[in-house]
PyMOL Python script that loads the backbone (N, CA, C, O; Angstrom):
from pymol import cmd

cmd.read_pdbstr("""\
ATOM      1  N   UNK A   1       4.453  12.989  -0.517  1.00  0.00           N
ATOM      2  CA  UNK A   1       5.308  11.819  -0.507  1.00  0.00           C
ATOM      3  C   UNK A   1       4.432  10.570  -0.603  1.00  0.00           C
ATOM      4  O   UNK A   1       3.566  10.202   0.190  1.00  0.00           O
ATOM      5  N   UNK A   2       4.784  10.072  -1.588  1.00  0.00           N
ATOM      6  CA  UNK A   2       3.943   8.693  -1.390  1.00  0.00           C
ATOM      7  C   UNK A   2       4.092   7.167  -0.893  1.00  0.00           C
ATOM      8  O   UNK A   2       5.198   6.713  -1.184  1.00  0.00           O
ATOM      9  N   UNK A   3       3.351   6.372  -0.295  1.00  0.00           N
ATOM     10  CA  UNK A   3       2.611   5.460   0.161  1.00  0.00           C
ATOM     11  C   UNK A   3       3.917   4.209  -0.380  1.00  0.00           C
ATOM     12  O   UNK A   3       3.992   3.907  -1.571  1.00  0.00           O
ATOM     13  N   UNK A   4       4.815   3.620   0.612  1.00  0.00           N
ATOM     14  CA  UNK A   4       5.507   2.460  -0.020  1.00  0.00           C
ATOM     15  C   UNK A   4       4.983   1.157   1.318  1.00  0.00           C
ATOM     16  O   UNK A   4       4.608   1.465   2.449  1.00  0.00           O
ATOM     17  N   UNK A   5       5.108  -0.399   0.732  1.00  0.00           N
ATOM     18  CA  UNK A   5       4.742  -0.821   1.695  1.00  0.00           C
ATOM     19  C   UNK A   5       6.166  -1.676   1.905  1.00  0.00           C
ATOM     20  O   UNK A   5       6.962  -2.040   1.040  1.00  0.00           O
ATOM     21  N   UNK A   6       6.215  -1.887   3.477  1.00  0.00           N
ATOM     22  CA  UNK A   6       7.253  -2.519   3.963  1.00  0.00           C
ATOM     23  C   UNK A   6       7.722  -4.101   3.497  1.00  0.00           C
ATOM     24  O   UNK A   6       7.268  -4.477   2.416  1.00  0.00           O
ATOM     25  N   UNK A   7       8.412  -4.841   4.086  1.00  0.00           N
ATOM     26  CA  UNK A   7       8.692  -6.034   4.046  1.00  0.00           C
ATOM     27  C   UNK A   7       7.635  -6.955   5.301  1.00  0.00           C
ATOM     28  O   UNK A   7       7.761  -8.178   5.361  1.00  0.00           O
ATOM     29  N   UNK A   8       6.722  -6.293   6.155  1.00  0.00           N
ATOM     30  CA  UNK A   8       5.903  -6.757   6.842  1.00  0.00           C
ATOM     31  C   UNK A   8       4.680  -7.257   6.405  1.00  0.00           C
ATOM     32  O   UNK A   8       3.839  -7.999   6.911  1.00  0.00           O
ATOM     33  N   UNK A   9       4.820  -6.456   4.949  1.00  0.00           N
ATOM     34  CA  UNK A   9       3.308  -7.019   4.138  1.00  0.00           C
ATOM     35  C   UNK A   9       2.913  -8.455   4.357  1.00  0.00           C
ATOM     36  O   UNK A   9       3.917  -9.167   4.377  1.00  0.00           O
ATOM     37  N   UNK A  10       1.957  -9.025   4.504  1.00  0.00           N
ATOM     38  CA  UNK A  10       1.579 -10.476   4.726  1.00  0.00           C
ATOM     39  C   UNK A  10       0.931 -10.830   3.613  1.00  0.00           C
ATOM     40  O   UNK A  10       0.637 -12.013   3.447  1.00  0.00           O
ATOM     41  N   UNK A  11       0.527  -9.637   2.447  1.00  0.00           N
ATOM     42  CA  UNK A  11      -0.056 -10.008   1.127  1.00  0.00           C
ATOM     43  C   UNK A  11      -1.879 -10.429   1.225  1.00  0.00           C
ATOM     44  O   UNK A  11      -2.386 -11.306   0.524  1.00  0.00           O
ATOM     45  N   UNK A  12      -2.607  -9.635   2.185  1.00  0.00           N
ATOM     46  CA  UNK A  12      -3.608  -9.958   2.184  1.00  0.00           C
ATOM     47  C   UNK A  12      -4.759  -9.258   1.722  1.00  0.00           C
ATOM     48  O   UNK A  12      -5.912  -9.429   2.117  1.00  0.00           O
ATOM     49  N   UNK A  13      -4.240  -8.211   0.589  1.00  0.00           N
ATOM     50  CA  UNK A  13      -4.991  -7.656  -0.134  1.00  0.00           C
ATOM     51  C   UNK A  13      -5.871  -6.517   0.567  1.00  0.00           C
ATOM     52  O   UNK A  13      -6.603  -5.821  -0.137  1.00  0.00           O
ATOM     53  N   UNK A  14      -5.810  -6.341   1.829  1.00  0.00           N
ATOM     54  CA  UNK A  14      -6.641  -5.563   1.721  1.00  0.00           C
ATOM     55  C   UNK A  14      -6.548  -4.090   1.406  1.00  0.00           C
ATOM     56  O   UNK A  14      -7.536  -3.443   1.060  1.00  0.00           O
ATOM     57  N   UNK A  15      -5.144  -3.487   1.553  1.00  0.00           N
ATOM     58  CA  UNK A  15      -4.743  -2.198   1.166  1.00  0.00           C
ATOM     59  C   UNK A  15      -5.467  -1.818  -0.250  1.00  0.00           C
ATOM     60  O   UNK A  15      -5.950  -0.729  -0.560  1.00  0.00           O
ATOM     61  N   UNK A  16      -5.389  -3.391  -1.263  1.00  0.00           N
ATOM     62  CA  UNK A  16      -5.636  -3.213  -2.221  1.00  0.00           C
ATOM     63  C   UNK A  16      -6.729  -2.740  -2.927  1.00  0.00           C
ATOM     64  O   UNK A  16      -6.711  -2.094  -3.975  1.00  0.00           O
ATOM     65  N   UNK A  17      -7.902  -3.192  -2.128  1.00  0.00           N
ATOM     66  CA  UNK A  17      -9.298  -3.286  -2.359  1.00  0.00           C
ATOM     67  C   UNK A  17      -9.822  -1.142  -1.534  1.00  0.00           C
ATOM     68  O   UNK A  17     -10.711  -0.294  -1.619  1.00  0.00           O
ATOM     69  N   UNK A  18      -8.802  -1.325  -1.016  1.00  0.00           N
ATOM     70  CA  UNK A  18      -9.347   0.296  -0.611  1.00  0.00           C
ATOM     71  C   UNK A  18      -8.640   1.493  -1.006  1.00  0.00           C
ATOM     72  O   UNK A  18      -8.717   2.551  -0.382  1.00  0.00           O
ATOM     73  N   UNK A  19      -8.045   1.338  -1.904  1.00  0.00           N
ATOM     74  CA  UNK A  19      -6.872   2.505  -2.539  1.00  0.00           C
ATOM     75  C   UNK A  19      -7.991   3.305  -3.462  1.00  0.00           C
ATOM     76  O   UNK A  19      -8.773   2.779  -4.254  1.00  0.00           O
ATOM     77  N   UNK A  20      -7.922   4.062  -3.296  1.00  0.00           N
ATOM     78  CA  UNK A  20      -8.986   5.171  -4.459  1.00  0.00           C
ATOM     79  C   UNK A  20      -9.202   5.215  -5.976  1.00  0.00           C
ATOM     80  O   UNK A  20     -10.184   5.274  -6.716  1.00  0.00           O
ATOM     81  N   UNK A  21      -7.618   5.152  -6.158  1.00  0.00           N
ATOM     82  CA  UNK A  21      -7.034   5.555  -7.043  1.00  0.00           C
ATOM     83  C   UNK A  21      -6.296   4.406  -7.742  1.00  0.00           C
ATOM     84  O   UNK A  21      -5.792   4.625  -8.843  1.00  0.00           O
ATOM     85  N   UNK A  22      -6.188   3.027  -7.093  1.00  0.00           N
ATOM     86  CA  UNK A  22      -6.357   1.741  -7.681  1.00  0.00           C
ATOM     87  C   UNK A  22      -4.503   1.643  -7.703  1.00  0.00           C
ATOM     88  O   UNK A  22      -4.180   0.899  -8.628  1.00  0.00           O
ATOM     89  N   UNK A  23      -3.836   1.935  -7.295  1.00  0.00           N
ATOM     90  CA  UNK A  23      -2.508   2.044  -7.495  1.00  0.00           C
ATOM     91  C   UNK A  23      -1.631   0.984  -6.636  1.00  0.00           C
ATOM     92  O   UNK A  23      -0.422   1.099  -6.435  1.00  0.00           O
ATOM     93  N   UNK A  24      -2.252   0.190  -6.281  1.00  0.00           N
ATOM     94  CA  UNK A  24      -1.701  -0.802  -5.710  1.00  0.00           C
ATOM     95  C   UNK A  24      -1.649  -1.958  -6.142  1.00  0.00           C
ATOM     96  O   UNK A  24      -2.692  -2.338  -6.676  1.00  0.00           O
ATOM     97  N   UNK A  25      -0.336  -3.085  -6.096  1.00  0.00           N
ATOM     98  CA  UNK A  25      -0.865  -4.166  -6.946  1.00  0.00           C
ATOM     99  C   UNK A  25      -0.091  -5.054  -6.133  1.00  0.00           C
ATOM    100  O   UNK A  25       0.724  -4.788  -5.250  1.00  0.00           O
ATOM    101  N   UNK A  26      -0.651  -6.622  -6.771  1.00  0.00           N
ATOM    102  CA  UNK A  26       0.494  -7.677  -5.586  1.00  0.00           C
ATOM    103  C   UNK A  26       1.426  -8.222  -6.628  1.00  0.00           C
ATOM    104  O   UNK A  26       1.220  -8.830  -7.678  1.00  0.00           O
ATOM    105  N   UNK A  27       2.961  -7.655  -5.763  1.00  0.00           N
ATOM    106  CA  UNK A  27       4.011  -8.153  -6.052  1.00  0.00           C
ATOM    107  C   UNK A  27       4.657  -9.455  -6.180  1.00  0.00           C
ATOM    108  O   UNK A  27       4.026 -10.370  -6.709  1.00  0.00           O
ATOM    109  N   UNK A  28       5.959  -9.657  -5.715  1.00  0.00           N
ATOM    110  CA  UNK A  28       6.685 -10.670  -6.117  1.00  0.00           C
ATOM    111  C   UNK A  28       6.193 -11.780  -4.778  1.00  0.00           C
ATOM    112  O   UNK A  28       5.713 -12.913  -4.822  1.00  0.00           O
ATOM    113  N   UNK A  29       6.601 -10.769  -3.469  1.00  0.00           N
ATOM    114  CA  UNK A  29       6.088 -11.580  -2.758  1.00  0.00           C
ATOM    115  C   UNK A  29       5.693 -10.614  -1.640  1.00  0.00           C
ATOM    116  O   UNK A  29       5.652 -10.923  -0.449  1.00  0.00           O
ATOM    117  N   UNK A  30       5.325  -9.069  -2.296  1.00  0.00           N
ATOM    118  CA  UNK A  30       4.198  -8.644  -1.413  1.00  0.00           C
ATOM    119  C   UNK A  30       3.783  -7.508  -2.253  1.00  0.00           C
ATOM    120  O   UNK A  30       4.388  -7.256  -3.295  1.00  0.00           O
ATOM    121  N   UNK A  31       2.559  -6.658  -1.762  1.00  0.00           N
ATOM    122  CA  UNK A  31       1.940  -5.848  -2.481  1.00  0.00           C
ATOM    123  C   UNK A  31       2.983  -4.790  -2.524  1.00  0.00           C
ATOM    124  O   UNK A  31       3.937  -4.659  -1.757  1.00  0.00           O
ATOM    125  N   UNK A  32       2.486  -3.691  -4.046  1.00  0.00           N
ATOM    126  CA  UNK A  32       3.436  -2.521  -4.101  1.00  0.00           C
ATOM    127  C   UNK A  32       2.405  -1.568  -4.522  1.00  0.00           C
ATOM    128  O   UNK A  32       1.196  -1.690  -4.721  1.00  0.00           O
ATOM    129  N   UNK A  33       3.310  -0.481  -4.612  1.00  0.00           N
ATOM    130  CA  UNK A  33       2.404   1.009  -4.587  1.00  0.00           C
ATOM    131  C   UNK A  33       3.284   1.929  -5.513  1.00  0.00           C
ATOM    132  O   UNK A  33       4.404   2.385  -5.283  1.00  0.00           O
ATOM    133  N   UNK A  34       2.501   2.078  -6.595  1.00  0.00           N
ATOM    134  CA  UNK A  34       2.480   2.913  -7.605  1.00  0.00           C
ATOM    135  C   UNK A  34       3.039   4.286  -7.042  1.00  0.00           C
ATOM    136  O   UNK A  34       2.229   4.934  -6.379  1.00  0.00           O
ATOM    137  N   UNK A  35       4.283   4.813  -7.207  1.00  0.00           N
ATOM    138  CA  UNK A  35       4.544   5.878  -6.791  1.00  0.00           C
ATOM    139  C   UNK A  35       3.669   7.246  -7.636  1.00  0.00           C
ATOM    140  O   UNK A  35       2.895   8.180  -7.428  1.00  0.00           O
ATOM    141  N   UNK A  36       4.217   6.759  -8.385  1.00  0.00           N
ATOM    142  CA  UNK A  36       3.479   8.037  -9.773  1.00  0.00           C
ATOM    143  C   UNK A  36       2.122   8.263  -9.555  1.00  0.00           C
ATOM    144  O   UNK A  36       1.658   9.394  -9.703  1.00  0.00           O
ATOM    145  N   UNK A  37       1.137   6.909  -9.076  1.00  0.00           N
ATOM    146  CA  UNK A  37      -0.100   7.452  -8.717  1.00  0.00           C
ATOM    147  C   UNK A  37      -0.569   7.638  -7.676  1.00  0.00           C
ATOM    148  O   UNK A  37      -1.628   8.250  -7.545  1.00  0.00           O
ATOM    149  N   UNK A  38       0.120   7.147  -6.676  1.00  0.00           N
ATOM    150  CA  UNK A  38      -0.361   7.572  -5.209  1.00  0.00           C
ATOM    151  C   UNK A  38      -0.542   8.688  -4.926  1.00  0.00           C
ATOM    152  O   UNK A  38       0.246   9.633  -4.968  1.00  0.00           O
ATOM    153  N   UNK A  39      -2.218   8.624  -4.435  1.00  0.00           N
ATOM    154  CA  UNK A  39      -2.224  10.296  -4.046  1.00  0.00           C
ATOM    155  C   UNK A  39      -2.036  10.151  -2.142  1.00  0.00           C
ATOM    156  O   UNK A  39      -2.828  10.825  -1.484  1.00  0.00           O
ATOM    157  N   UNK A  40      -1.399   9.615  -1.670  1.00  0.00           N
ATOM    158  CA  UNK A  40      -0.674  10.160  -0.173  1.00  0.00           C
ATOM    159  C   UNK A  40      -1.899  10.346   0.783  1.00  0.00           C
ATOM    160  O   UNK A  40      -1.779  11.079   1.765  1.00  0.00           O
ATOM    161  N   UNK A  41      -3.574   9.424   0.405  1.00  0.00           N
ATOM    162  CA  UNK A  41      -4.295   9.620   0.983  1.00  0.00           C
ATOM    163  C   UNK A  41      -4.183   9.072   2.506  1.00  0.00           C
ATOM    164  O   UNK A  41      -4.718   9.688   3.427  1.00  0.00           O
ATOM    165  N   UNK A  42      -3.324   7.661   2.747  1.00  0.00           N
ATOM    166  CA  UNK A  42      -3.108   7.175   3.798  1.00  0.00           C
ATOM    167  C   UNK A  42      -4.761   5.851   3.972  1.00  0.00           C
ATOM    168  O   UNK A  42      -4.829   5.214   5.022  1.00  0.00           O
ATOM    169  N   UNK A  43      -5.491   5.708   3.259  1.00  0.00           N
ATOM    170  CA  UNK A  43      -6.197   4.849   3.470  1.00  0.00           C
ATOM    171  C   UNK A  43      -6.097   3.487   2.912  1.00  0.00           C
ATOM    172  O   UNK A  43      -7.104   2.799   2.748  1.00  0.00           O
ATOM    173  N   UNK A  44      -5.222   3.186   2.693  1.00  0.00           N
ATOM    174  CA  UNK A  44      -4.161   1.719   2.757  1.00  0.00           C
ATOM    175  C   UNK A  44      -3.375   1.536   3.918  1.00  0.00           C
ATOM    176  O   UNK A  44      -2.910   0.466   4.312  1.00  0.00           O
ATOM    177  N   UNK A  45      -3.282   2.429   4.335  1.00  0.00           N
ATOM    178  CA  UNK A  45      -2.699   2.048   5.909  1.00  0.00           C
ATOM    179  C   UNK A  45      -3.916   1.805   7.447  1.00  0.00           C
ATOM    180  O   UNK A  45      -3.916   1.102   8.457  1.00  0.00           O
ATOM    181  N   UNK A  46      -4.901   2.937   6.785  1.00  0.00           N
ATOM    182  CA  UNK A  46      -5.620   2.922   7.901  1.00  0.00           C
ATOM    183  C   UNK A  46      -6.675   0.850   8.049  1.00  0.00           C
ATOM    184  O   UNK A  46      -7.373   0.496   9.000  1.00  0.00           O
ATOM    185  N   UNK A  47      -6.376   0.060   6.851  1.00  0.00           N
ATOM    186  CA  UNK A  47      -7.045  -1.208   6.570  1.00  0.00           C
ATOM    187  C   UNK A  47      -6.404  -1.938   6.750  1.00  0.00           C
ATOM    188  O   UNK A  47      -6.925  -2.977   7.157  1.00  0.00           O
ATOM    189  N   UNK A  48      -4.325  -1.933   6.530  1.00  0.00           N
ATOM    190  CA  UNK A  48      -4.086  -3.238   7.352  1.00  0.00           C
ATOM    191  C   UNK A  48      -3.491  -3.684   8.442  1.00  0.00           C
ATOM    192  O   UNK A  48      -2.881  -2.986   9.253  1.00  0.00           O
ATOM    193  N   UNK A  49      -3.629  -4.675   8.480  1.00  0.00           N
ATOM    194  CA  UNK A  49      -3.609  -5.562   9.860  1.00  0.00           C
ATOM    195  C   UNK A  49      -2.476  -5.369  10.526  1.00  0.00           C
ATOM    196  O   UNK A  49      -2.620  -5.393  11.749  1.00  0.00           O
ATOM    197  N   UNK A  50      -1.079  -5.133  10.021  1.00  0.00           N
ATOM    198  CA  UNK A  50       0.159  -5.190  10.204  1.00  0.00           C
ATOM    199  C   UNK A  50       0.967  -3.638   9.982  1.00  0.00           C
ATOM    200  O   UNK A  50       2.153  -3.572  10.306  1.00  0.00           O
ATOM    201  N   UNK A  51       0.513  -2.839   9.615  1.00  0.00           N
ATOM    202  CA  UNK A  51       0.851  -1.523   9.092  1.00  0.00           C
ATOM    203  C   UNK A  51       1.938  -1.258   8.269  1.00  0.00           C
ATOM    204  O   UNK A  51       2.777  -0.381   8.477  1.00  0.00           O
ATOM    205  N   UNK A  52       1.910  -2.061   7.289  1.00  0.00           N
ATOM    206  CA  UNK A  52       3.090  -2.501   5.969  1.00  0.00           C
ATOM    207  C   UNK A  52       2.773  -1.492   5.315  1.00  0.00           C
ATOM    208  O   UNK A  52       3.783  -1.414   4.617  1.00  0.00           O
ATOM    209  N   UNK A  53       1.878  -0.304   4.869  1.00  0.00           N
ATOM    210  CA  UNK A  53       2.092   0.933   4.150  1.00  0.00           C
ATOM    211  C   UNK A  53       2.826   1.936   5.355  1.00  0.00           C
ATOM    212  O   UNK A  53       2.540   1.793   6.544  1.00  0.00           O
ATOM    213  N   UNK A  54       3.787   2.941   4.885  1.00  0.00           N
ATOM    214  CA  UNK A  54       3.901   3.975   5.480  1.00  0.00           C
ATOM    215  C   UNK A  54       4.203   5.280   4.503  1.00  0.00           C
ATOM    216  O   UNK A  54       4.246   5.080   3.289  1.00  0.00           O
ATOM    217  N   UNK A  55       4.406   6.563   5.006  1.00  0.00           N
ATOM    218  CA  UNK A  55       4.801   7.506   3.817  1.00  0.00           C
ATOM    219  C   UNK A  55       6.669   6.817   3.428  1.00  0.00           C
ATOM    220  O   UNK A  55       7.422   6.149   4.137  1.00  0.00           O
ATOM    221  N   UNK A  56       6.863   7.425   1.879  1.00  0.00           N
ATOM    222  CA  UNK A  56       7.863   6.818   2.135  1.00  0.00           C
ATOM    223  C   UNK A  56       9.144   7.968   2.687  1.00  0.00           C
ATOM    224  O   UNK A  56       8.903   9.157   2.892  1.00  0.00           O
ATOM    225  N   UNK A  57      10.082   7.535   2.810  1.00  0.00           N
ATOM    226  CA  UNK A  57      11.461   8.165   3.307  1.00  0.00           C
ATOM    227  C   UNK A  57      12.214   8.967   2.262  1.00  0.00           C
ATOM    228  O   UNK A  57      13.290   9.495   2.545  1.00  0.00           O
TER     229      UNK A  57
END
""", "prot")
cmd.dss("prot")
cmd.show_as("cartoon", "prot")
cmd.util.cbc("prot")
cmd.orient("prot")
């Protein structure tokens, strides 16, 4: 299941800079996550501040 980020995002890039697999990008008015490429590693969550990635539902 892959990696969506909440409405808590604060947009501070850092999920971004540590995704493996580069599948993250900044949105409208917060970052998003490539479903198709997320590999479900969880190390976008373990970097931010607020815990705006989770698996999704």
């Amino acid at each position: 299941m892959a990696y969506q980020i909440n409405d808590e995002c604060i947009s501070c890039g850092a999920c971004e800079a540590e995704c493996p697999v580069s599948c993250i990008s900044a949105g409208d008015d917060k970052y998003v996550i490539d479903a198709e490429q997320c590999i479900e590693c969880g190390a976008c969550a373990g970097v931010c501040p607020v815990g705006a990635p989770n698996p999704a539902e």
